[in-house]
C-alpha positions as CSV (number, residue, x, y, z in Angstrom):
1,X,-148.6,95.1,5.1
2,X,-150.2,93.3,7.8
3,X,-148.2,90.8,10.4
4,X,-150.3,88.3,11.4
5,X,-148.4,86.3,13.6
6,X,-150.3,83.1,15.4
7,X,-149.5,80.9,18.8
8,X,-150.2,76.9,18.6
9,X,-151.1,74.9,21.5
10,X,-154.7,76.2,22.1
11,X,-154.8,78.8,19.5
12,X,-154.2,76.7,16.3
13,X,-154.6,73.1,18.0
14,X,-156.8,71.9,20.3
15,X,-153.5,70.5,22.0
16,X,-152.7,72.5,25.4
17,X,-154.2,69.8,27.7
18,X,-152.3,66.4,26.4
19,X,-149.1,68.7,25.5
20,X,-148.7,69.8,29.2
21,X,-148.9,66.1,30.3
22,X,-146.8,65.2,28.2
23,X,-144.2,67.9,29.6
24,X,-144.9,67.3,32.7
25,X,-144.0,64.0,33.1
26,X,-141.0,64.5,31.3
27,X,-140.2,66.8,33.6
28,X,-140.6,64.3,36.5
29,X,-138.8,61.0,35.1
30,X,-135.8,63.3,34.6
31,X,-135.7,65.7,37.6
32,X,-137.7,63.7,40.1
33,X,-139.8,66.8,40.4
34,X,-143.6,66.9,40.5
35,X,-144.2,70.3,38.0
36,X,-147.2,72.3,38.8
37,X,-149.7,72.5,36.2
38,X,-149.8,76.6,36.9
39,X,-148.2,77.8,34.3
40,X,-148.8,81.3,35.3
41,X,-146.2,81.0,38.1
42,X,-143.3,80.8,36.0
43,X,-141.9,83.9,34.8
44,X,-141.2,82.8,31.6
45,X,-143.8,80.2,29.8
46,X,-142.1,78.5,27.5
47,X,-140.5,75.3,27.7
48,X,-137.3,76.2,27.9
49,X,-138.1,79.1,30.1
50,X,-139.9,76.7,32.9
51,X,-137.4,74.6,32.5
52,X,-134.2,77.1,33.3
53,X,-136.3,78.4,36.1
54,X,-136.5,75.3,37.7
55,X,-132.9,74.3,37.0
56,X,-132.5,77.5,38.9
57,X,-134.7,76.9,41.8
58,X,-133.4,73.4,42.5
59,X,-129.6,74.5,42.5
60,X,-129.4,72.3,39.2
61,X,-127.3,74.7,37.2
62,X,-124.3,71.9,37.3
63,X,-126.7,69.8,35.3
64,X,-128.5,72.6,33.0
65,X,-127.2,71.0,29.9
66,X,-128.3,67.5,30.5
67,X,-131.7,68.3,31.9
68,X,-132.4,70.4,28.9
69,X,-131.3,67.9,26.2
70,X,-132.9,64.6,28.6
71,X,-136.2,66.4,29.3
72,X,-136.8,67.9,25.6
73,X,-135.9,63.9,24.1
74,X,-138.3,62.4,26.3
75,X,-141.1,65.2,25.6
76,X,-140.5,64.4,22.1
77,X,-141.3,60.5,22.5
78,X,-144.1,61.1,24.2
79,X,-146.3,63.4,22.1
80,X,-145.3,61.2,19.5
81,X,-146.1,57.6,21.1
82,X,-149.8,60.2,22.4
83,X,-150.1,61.3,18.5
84,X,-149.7,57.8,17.3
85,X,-152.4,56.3,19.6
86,X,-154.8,59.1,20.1
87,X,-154.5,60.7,16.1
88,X,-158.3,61.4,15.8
89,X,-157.8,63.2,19.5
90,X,-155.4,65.6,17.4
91,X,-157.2,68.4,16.1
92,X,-157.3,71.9,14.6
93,X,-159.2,74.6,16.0
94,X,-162.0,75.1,14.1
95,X,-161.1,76.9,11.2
96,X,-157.8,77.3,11.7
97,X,-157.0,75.4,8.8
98,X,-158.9,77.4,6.3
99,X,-157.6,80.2,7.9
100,X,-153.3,79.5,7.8
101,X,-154.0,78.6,4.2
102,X,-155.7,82.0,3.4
103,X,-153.9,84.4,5.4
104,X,-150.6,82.6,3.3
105,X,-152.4,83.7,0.0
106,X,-153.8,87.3,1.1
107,X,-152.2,90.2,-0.8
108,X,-152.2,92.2,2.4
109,X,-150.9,89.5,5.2
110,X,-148.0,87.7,5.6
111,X,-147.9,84.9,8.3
112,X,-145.8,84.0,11.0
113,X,-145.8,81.0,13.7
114,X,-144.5,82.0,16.9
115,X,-145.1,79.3,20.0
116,X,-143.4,78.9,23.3
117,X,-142.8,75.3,22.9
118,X,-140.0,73.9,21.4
119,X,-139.7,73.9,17.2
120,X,-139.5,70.2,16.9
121,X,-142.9,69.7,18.8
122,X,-144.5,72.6,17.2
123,X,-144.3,71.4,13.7
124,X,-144.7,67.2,15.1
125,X,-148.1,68.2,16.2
126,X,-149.0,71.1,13.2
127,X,-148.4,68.3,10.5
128,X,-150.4,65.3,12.8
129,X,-153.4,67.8,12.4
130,X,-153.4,68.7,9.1
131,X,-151.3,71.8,8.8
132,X,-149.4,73.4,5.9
133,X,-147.0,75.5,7.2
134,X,-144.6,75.2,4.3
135,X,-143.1,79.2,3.9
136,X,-144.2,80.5,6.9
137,X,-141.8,81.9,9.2
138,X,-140.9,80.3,12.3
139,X,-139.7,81.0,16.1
140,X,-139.9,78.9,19.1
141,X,-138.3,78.5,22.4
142,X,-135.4,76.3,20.1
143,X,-134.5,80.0,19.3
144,X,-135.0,82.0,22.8
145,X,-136.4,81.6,26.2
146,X,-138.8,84.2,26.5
147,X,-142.3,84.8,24.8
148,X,-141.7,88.5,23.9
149,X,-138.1,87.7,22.1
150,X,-139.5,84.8,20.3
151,X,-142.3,86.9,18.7
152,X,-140.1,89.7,18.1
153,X,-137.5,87.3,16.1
154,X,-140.3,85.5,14.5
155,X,-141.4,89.1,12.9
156,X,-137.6,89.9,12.0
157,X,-137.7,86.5,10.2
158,X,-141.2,87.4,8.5
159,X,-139.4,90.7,7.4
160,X,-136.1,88.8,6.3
161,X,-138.1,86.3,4.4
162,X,-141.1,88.1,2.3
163,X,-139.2,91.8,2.2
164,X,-142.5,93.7,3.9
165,X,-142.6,96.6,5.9
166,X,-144.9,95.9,8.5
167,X,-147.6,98.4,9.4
168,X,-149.6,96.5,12.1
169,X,-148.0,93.5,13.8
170,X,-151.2,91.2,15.1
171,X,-150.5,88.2,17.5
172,X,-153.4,85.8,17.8
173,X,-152.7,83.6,21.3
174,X,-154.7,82.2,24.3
175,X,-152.8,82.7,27.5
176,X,-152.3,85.9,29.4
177,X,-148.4,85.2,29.0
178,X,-149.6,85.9,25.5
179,X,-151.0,89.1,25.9
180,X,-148.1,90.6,28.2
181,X,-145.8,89.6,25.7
182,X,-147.4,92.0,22.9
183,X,-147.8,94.6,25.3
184,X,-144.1,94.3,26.1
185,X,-143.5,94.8,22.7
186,X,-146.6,97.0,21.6
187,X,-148.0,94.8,19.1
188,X,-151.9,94.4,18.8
189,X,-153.3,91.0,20.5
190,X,-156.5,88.8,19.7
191,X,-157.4,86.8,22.0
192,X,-158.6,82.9,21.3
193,X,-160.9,80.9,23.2
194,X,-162.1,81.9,26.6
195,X,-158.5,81.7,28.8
196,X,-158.0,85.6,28.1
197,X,-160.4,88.8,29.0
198,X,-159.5,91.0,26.0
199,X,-161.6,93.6,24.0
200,X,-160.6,92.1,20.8
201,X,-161.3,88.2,21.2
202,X,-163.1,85.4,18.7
203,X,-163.8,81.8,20.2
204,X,-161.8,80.3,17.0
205,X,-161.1,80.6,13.7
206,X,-165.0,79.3,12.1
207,X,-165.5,83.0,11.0
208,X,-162.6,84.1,10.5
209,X,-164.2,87.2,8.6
210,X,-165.5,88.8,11.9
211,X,-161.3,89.0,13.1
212,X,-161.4,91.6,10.2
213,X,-164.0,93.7,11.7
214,X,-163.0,93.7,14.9
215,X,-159.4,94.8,13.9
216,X,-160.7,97.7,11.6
217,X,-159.5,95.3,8.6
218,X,-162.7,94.8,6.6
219,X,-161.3,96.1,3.7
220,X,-159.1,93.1,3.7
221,X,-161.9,90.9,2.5
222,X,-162.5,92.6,-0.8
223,X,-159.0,92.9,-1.3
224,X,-158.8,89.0,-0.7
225,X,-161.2,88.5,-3.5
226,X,-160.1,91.0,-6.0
């Protein structure tokens, strides 16, 4: 059985720019800190993860619990007050759609969602766009700070939930914090978009049949349709 096990903000959603504004400012109303937007200098990216570093940096650690809980609340508001106003600005990658909804059905796959932000904003923004994500296991930085623990629970919950033994473990992501995670943890990594050099990389989702080929998977497709 395969484990195909996706990222959100730029991999499922066309989401990453408005969703790091959104952080960002959060970040400042309740710190008083301008964040960079160089996500590649934390060690961690996740939400969670950027956020304990800072805590850390600043000599907040007497304030960890507030920051965390103020930050996250006023994150929240604002992707929903941006998804409110901007809802046609909300949208899938294309394909992505088509694709989450057959990978749920294939015989040979079983699904899994596994994002750095937190579980709460994840699904906010998956819904505004159109996504079913009913039965799919779930992990997030509501679970654990770091990229490579939250894909590695998100496959022990896709084992707990569906039974499978997992021959290949896939990640599909966009950011190079992406593809040092599942080298960390030696699962196989596509790359999405064109954030990532990798040898195995598709601009989206539209043809979703060439991620098959490139993975040695073609099979799959008759399988599909058997």
């Amino acid at each position: 059985m395969n484990l195909f096990m996706l990222d959100v903000d730029g991999t499922l959603i066309d989401s990453y720019d408005f969703d790091s504004d959104c952080f960002r400012s959060a970040v400042e109303e309740v710190v008083g800190i301008e964040l960079t937007d160089d996500w590649g200098a934390f060690t961690n990216v996740t939400d969670v993860g950027i956020l304990e570093e800072l805590i850390e940096k600043q000599g907040l650690r007497q304030d960890r619990m507030r920051i965390l809980r103020e930050v996250k609340a006023l994150f929240l508001q604002k992707l929903r007050e941006y998804i409110s106003s901007n809802q046609n600005d909300l949208t899938a990658t294309p394909g992505a759609i088509e694709f989450v909804n057959d990978m749920k059905a294939h015989p040979n796959v079983v699904l899994a969602i596994a994002t750095g932000g937190w579980e709460d904003s994840a699904k906010m923004k998956l819904s505004a766009a159109g996504f079913d994500v009913t039965g799919v296991s779930f992990a997030s930085c509501s679970d654990a700070m770091t990229r490579s623990e939250i894909m590695a629970l998100a496959a022990f919950r896709a084992k707990q939930d569906t039974g499978a033994v997992f021959t290949r473990r896939v990640y599909f992501g966009d950011g190079e914090w992406d593809k040092m995670a599942t080298s960390t943890l030696g699962y196989e990594f596509v790359a999405v978009g064109t954030k990532v050099k990798h040898h195995t990389r598709i601009p989206n989702f539209a043809h979703y049949d060439a991620i098959f080929g490139k993975l040695g998977l073609s099979d799959m497709l008759s399988a599909k349709t058997a």
